[in-house]
Rosetta silent file (secondary structure, phi, psi, omega in degrees, C-alpha in Angstrom):
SEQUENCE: XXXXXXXXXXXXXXXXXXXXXXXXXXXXXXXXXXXXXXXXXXXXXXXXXXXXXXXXXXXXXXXXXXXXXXXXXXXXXXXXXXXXXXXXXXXXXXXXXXXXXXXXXXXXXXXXXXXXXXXXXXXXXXXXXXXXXXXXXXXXXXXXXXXXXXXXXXXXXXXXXXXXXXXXXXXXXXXXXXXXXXXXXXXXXXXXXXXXXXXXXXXXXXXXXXXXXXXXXXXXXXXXXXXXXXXXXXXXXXXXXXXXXXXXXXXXXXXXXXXXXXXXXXXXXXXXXXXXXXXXXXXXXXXXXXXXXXXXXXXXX
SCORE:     score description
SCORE:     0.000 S_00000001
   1 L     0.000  137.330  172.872   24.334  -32.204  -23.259 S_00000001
   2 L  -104.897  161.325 -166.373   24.364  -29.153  -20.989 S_00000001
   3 L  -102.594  141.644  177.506   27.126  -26.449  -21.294 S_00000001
   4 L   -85.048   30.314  164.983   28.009  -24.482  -18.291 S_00000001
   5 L   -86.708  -50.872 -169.415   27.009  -21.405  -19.670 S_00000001
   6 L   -62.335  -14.200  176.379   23.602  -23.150  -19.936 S_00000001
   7 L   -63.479  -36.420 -167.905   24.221  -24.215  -16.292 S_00000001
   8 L   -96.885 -115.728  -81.041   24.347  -20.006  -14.649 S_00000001
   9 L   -59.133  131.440  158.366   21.970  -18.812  -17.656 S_00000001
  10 L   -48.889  155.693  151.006   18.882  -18.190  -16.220 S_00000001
  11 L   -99.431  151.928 -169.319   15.772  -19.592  -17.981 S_00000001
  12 H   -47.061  -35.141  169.007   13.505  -17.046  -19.444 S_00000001
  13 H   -79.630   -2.507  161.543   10.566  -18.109  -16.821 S_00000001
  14 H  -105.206   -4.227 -178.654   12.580  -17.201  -13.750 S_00000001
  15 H   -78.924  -39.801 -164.078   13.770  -14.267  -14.934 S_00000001
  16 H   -79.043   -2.101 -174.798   10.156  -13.073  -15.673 S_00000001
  17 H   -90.237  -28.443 -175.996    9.454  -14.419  -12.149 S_00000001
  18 H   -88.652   -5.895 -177.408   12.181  -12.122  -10.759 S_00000001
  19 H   -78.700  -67.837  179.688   10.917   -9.216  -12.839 S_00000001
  20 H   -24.984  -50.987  168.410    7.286   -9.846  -11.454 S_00000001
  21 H   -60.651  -15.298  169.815    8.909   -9.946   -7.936 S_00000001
  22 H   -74.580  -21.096 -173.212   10.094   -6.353   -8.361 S_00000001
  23 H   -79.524  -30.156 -170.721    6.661   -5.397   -8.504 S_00000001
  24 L    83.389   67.822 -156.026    5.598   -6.579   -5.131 S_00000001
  25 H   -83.174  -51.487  173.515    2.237   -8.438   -6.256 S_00000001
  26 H   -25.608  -87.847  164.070    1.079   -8.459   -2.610 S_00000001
  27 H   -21.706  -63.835 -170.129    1.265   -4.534   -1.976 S_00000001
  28 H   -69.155  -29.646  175.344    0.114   -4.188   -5.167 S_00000001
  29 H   -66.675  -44.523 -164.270   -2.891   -6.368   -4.879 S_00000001
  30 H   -58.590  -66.055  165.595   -4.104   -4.510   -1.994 S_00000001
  31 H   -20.094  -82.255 -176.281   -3.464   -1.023   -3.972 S_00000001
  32 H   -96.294   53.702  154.001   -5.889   -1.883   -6.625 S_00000001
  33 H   -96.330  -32.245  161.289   -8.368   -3.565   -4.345 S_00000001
  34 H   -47.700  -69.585  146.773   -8.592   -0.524   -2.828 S_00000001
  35 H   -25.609  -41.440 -173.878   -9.115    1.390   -6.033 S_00000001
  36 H   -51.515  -61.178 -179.136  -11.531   -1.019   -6.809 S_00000001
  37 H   -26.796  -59.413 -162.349  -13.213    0.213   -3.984 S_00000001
  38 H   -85.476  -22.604 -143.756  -13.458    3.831   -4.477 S_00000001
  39 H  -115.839  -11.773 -179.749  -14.402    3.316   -8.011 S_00000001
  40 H   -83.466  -56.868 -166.735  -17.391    0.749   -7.126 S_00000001
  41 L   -65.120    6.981 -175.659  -18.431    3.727   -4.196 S_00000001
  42 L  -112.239   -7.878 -179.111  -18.290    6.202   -6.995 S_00000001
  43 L  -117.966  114.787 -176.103  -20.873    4.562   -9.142 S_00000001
  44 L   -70.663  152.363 -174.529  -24.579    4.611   -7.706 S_00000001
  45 L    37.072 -165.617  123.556  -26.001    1.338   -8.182 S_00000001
  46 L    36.494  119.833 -165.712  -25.527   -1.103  -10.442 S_00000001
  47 L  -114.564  167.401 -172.540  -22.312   -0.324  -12.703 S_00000001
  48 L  -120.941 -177.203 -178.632  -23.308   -1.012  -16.558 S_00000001
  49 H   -60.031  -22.320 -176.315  -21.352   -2.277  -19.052 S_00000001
  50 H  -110.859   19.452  153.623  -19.082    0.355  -19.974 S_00000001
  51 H   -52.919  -75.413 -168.293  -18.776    1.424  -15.977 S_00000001
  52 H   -56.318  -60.992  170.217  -16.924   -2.043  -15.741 S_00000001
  53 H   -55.003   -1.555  164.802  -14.514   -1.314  -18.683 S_00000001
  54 H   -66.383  -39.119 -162.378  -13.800    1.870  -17.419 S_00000001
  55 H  -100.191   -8.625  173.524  -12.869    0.354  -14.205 S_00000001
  56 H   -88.810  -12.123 -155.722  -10.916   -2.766  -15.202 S_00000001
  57 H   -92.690  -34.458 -157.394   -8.957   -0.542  -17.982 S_00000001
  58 H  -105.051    6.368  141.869   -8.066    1.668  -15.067 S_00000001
  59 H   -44.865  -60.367  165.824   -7.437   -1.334  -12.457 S_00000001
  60 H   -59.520  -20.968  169.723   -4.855   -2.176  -15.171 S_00000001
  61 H   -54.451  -53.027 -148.179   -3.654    1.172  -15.196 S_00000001
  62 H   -79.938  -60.648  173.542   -3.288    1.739  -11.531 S_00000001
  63 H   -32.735  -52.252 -177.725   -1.471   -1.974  -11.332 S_00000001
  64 H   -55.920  -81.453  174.829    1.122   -0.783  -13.906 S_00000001
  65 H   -23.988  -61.598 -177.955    2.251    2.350  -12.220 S_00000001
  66 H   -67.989  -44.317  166.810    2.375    0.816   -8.750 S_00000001
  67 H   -62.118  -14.652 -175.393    4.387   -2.152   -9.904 S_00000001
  68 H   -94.708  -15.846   95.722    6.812    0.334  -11.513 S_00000001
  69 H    38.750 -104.973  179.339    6.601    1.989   -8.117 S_00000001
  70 H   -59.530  -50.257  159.207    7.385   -0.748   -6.239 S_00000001
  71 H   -30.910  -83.335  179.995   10.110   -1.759   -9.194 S_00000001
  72 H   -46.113  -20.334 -170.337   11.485    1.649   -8.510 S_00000001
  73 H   -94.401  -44.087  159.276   11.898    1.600   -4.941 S_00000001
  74 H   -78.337   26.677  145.312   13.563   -1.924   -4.955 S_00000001
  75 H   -87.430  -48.960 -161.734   16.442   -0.352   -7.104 S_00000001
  76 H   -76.429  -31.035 -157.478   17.003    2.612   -4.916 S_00000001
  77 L   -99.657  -20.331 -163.642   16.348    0.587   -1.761 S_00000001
  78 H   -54.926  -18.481 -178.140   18.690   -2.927   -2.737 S_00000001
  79 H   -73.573  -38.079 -167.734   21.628   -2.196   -0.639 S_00000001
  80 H  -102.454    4.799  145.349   19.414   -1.726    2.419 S_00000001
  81 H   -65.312  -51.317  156.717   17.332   -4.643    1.166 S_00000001
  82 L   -18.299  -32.587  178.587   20.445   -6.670    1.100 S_00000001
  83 L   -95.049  -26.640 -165.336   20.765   -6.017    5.260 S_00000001
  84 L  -114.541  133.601 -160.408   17.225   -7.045    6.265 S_00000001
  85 L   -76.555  -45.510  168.349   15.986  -10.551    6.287 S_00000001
  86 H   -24.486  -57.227 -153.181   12.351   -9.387    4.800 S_00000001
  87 H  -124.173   44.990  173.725   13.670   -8.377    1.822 S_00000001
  88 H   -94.033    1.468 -178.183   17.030   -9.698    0.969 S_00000001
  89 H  -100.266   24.759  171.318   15.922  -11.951   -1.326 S_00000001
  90 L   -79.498  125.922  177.709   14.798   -9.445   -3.580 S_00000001
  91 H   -32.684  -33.447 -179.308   16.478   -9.712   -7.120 S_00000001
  92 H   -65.612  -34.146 -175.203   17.823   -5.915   -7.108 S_00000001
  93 H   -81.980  -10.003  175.833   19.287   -7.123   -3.469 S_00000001
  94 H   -83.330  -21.507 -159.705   20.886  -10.601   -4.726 S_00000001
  95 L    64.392   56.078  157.947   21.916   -8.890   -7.868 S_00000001
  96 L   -65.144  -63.881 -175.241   19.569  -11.321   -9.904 S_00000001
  97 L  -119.387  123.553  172.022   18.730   -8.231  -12.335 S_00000001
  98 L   -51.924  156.349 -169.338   20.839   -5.042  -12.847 S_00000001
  99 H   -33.737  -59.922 -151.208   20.428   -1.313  -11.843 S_00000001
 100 H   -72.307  -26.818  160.625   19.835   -0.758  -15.804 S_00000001
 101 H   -35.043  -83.368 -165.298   17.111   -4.025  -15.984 S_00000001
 102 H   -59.846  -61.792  177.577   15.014   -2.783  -12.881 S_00000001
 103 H   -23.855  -64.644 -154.484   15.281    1.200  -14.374 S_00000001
 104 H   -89.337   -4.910  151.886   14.011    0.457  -17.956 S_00000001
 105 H   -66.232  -52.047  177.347   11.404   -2.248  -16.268 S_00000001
 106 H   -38.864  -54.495 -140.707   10.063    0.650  -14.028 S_00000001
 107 H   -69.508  -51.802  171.637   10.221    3.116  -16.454 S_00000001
 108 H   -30.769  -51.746 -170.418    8.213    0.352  -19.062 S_00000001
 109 H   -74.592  -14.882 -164.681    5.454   -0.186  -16.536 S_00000001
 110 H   -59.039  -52.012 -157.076    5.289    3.607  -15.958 S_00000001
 111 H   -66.844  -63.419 -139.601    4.800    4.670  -19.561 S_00000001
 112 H   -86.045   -1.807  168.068    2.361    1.753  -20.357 S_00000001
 113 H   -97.979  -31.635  148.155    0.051    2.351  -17.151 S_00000001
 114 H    -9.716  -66.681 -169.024    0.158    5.919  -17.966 S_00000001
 115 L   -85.042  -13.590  178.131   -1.176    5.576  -21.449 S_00000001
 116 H   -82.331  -44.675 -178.657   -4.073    2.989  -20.718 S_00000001
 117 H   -88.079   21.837  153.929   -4.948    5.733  -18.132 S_00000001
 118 H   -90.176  -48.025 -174.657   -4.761    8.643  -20.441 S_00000001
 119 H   -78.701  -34.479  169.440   -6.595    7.171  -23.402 S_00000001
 120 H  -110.396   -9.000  163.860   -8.907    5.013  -21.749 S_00000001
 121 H  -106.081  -92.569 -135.899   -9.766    6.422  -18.411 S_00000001
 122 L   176.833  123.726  156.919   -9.024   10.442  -17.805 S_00000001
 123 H   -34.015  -74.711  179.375   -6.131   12.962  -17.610 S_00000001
 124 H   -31.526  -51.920  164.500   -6.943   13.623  -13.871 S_00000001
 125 H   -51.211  -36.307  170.264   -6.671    9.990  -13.197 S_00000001
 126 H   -65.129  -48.229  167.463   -3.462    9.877  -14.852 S_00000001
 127 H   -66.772  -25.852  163.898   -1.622   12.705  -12.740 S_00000001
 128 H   -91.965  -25.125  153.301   -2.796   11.606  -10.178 S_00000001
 129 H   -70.801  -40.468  136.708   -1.622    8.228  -10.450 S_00000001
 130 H   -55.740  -31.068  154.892    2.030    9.749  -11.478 S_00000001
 131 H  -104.330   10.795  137.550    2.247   11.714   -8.556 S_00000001
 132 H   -79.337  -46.222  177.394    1.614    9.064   -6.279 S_00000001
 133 H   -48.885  -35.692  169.035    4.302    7.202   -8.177 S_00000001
 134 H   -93.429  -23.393  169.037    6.719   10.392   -7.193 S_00000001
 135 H   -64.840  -48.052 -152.877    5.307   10.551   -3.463 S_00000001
 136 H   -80.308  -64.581 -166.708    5.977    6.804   -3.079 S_00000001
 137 H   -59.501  -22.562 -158.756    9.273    6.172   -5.476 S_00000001
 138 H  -114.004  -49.052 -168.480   11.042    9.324   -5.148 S_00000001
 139 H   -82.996  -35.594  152.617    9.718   11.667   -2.131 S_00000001
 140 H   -21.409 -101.662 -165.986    8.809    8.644   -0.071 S_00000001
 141 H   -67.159  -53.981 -173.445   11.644    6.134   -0.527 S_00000001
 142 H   -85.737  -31.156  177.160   14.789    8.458   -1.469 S_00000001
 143 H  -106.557  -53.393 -172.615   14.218   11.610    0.707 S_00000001
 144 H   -64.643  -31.712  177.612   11.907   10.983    3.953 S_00000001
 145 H   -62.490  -47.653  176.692   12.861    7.041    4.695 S_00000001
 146 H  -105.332   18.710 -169.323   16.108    7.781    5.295 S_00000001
 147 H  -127.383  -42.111 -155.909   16.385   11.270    6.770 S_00000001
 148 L  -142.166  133.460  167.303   12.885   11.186    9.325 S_00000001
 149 L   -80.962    5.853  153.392   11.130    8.686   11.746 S_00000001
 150 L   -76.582   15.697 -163.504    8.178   10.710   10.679 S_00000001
 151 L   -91.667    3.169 -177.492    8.624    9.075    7.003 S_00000001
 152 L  -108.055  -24.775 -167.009    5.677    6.417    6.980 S_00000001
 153 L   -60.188  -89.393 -159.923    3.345    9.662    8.601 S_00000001
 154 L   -54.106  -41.491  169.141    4.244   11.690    5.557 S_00000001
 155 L   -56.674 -133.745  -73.726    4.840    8.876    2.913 S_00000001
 156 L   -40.405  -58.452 -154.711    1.815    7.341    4.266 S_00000001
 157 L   -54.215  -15.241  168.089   -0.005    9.938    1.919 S_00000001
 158 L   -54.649  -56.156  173.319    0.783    8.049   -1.155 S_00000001
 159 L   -59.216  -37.375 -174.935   -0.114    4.900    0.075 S_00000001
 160 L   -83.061   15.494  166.732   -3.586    6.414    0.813 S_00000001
 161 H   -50.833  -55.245 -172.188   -4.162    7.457   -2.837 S_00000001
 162 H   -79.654    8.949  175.613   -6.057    4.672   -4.255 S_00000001
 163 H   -68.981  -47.405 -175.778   -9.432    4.827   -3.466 S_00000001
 164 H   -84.238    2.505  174.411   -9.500    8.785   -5.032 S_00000001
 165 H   -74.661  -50.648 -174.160   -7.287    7.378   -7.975 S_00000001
 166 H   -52.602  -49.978  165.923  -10.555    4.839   -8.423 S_00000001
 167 H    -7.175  -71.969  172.822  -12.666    7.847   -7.406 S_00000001
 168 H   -44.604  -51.029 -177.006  -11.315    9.818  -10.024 S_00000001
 169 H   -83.114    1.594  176.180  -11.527    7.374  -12.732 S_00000001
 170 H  -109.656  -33.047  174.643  -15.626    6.947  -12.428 S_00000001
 171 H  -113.627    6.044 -166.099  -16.154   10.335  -12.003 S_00000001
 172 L     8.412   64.726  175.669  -13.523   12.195  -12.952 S_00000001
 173 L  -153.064  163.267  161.801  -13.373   14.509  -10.011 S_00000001
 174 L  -122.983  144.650 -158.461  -12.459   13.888   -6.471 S_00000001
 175 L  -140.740  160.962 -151.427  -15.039   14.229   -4.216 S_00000001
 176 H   -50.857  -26.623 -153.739  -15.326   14.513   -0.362 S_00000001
 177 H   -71.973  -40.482  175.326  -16.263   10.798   -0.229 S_00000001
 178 H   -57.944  -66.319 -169.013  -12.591    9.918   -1.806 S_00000001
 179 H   -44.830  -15.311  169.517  -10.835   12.246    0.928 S_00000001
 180 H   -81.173  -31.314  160.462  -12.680    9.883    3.396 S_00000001
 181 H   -62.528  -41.184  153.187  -11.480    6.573    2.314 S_00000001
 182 H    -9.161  -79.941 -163.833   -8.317    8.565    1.808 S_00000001
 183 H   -69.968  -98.543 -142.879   -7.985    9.970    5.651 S_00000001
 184 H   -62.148  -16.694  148.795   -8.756    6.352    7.090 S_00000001
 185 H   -61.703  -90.844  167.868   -5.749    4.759    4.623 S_00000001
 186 H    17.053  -68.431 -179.915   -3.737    7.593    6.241 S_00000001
 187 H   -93.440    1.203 -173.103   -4.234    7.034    9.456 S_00000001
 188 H   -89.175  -29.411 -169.081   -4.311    3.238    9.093 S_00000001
 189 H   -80.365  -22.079  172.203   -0.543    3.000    7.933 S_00000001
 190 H   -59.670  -43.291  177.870    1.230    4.328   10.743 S_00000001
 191 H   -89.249  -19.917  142.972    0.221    1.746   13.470 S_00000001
 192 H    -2.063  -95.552  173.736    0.625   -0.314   10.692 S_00000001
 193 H   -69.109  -75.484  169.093    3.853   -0.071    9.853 S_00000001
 194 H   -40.426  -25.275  170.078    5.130    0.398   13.110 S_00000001
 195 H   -83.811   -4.544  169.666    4.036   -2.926   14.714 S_00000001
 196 H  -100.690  -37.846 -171.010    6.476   -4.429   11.913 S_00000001
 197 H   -78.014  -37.534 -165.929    9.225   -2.202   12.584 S_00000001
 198 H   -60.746  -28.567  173.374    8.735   -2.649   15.977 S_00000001
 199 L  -104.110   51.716  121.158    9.686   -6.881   15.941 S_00000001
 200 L  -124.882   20.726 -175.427   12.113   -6.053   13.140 S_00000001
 201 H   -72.380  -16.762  157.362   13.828   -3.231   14.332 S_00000001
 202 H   -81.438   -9.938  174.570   17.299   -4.421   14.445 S_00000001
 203 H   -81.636  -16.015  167.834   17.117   -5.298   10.650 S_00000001
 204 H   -63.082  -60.590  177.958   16.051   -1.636   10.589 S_00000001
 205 L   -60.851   -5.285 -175.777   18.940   -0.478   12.692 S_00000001
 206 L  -117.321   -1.771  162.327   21.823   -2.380   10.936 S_00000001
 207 L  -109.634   31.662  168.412   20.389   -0.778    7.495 S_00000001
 208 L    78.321  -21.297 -139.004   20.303    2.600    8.902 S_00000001
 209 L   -96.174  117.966 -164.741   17.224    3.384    8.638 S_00000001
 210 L   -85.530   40.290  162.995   15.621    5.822   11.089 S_00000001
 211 L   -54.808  156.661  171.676   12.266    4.258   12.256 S_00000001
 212 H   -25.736  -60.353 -177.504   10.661    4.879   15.131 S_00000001
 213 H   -77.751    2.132  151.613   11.437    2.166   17.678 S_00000001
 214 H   -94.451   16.353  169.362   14.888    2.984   16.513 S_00000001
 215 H  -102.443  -35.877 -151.507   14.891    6.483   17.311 S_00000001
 216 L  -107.635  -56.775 -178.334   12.371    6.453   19.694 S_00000001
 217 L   125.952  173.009 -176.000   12.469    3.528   21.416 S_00000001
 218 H   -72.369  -67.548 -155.622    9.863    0.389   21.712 S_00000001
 219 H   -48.145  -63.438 -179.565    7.976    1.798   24.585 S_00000001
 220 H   -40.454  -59.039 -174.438    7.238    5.312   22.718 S_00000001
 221 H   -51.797  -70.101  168.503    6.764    3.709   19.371 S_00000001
 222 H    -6.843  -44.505 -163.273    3.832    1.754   21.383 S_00000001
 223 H   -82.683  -91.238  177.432    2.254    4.320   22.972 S_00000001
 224 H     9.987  -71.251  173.840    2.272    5.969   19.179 S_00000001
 225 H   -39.432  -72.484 -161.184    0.485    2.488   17.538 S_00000001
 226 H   -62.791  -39.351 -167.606   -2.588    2.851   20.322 S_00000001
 227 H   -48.976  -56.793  176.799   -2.829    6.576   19.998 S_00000001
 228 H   -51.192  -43.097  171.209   -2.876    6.157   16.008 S_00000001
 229 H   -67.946  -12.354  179.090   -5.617    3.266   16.241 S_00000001
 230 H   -78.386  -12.698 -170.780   -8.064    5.265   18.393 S_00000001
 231 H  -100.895  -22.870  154.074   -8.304    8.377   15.767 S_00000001
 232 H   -34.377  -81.862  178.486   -8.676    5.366   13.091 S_00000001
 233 H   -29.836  -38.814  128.521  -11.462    4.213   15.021 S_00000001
 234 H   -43.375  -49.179  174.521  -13.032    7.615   14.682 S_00000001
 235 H   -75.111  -10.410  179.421  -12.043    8.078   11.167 S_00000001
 236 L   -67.563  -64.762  177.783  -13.543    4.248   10.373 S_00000001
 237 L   -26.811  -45.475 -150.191  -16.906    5.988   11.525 S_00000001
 238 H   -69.256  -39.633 -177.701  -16.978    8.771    8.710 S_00000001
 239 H   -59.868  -41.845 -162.761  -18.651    6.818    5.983 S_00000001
 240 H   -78.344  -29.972 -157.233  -21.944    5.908    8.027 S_00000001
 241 H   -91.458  -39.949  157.602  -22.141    9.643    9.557 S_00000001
 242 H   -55.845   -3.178  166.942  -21.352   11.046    6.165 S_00000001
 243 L    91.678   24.924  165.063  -24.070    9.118    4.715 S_00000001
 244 L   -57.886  -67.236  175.072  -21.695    6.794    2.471 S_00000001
 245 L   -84.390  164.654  167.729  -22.444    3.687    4.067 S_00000001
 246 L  -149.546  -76.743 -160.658  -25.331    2.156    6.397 S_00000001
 247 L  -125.991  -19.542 -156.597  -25.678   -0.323    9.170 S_00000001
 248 H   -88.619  -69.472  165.521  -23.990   -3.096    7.988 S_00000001
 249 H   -33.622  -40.750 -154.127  -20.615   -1.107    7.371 S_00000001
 250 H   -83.188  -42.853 -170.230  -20.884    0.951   10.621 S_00000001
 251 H   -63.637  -17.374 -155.003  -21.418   -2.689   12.611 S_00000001
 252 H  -109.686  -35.383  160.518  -18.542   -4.649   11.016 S_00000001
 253 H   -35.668  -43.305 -150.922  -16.235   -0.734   11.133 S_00000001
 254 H   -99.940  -52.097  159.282  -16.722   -0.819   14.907 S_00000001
 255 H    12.009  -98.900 -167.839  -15.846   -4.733   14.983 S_00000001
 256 H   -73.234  -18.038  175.877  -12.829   -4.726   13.898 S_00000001
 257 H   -74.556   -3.793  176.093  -11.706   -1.398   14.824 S_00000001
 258 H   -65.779  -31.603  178.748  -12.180   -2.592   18.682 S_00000001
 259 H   -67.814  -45.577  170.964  -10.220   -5.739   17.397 S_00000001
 260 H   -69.720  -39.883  165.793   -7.070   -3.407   16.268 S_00000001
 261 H   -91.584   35.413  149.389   -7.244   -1.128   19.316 S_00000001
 262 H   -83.469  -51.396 -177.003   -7.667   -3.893   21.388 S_00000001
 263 H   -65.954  -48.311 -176.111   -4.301   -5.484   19.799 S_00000001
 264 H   -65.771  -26.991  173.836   -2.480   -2.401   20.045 S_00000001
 265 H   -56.887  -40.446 -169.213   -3.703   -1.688   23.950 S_00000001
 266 H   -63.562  -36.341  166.680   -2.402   -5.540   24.470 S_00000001
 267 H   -57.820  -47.149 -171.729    0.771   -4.299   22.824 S_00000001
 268 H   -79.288  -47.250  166.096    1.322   -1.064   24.871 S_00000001
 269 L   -31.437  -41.659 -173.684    0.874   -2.813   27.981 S_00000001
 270 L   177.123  106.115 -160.011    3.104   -5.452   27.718 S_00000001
 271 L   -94.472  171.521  159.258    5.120   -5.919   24.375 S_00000001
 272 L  -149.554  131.988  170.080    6.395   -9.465   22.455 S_00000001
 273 H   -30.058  -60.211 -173.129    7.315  -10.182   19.259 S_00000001
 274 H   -80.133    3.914  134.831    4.902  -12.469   18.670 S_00000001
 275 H   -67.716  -19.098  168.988    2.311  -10.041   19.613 S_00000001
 276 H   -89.656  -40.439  178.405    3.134   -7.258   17.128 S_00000001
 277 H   -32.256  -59.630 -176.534    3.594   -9.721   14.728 S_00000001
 278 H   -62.752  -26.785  154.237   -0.296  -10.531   15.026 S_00000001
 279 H   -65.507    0.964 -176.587   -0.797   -6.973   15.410 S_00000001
 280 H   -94.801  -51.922 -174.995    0.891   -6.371   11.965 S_00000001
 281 L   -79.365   24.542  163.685   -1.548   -9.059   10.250 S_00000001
 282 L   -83.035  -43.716 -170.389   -4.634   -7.591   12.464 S_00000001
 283 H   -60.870  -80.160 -156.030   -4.109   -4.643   10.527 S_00000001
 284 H   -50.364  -19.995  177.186   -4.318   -6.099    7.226 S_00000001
 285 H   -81.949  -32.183  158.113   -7.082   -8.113    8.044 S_00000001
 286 H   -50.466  -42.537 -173.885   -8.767   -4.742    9.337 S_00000001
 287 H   -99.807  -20.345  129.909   -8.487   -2.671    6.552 S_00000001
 288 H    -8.736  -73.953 -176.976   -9.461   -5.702    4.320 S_00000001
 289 H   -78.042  -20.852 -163.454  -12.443   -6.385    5.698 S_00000001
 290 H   -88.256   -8.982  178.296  -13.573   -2.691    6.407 S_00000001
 291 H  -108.762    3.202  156.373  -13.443   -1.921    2.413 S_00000001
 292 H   -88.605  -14.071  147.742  -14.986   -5.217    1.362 S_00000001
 293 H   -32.242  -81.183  169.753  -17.496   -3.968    4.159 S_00000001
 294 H   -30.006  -74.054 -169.965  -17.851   -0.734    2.040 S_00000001
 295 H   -47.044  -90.450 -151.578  -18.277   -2.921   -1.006 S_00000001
 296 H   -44.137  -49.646 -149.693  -21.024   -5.423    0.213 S_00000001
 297 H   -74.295   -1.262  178.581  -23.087   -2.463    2.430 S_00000001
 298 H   -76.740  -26.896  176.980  -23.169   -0.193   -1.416 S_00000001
 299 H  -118.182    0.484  156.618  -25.591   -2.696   -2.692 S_00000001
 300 H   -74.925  -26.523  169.867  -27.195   -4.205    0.217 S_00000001
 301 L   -76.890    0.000    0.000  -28.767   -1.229    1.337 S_00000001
């Protein structure tokens, strides 16, 4: 017979489903596919056997952190999760799991992605993987999101971290080649971002939140999205002229970036919802494709 305590009690597999959900496994996949990235471009040829446990030890690393990360920001963030239909169904914003839950989960994932990447990858990798975790959770999400419609510019720099976190962990240095994968995550998140705020901006505006098209307006925010993909489009370039990359990269770079400043011209012209939508998944499919580009053109050439 069930009791109606056992009726509300959660079972132990949804709870771990709402912990998991704190992490953001999307977001997070993307992070350390990126990483991946920089840490495959940081190793000439072939990677050997203890190349790959180096880099899966600090794939798990880099996962940990960034889910506590993400964990952290949807505590600080649930009341203005709670207003916006993206994300109200996040457990911090339903009250699924308490303040003190998501804290000592963050804090858990911090410490134990920390310590795989101090003992089994590199100090350098490690600091630098904790202060992206204070650009994104703290300087990010608590001071610039809700004070500047410049806050995805400057936060952006967080997000463009993992490639020189992978960087870091094969060679343990950062080298010019990271700041270039860097620079084009940089400049990729702003037009980004902004073609989602722009067909959600009233869930932005009824949580306060000072994005662009609600400071700015659609039309500005617009212009802003093409401007940002054409200096992409130039920064896309930098691997083949630095000598990173070679024909293969440069052909499927100039692809797609005409396909994102194509979307965003189509946008500035003449906006719709359901055109920034597709310009919000163009992006993802852009910067997707241009670092599994990267990947394929390191050993095909």
């Amino acid at each position: 017979m069930t009791t109606p305590a056992s009726i509300h009690s959660p079972s132990a597999a949804s709870v771990l489903r709402q912990f998991y959900a704190l992490t953001k496994p999307r977001v997070v996949q993307l992070i350390v596919f990126c990483a991946l990235i920089g840490m495959v471009l940081a190793v000439p040829g072939v990677p050997g056997l203890a190349d790959l446990q180096r880099a899966a030890l600090a794939c798990i690393g880099i996962w940990l952190v960034a889910g506590a990360a993400a964990a952290f920001n949807c505590l600080v963030e649930k009341g203005i999760d709670a207003k916006m239909k993206r994300t109200a169904w996040r457990p911090t914003a339903r009250g699924e799991l308490s303040d003190r839950q998501a804290l000592v989960f963050s804090m858990a994932l911090c410490a134990a992605g920390s310590a795989v990447l101090w003992f089994a990858v590199n100090p350098l990798t490690t600091w630098l993987t904790f202060a992206t975790f204070v650009g994104y959770a703290v300087v990010y999400t608590v001071i610039l999101k809700p004070l500047t419609p410049q806050n995805i510019v400057i936060g952006g720099a967080s997000g463009a971290m993992p490639p020189v976190l992978g960087w870091a962990a094969m060679r343990g240095e950062v080298g010019p080649e990271a700041l270039i994968l860097f620079l084009i995550i940089f400049l990729w998140t702003p037009p980004h971002f902004w073609a989602l705020a722009l067909y959600r901006v009233e869930d932005y505006r009824k949580a306060g939140l000072p994005m662009l098209p609600v400071t700015h307006g659609n039309e500005f925010t617009r212009l802003q999205v093409l401007l940002y993909t054409f200096i992409l489009f130039a920064a896309c370039l930098m691997p083949f002229i630095y000598g990173m990359s070679g024909w293969l990269y440069l052909a499927v770079a100039i692809g797609v970036s005409i396909g994102f400043t194509g979307y965003a011209f189509a946008l500035w012209r003449k906006y719709s919802d359901a055109l920034a939508r597709k310009t919000f998944r163009f992006s993802l499919i852009h910067l997707s494709v241009l670092f599994a580009a990267l990947l394929v053109d390191h050993y095909v050439r």
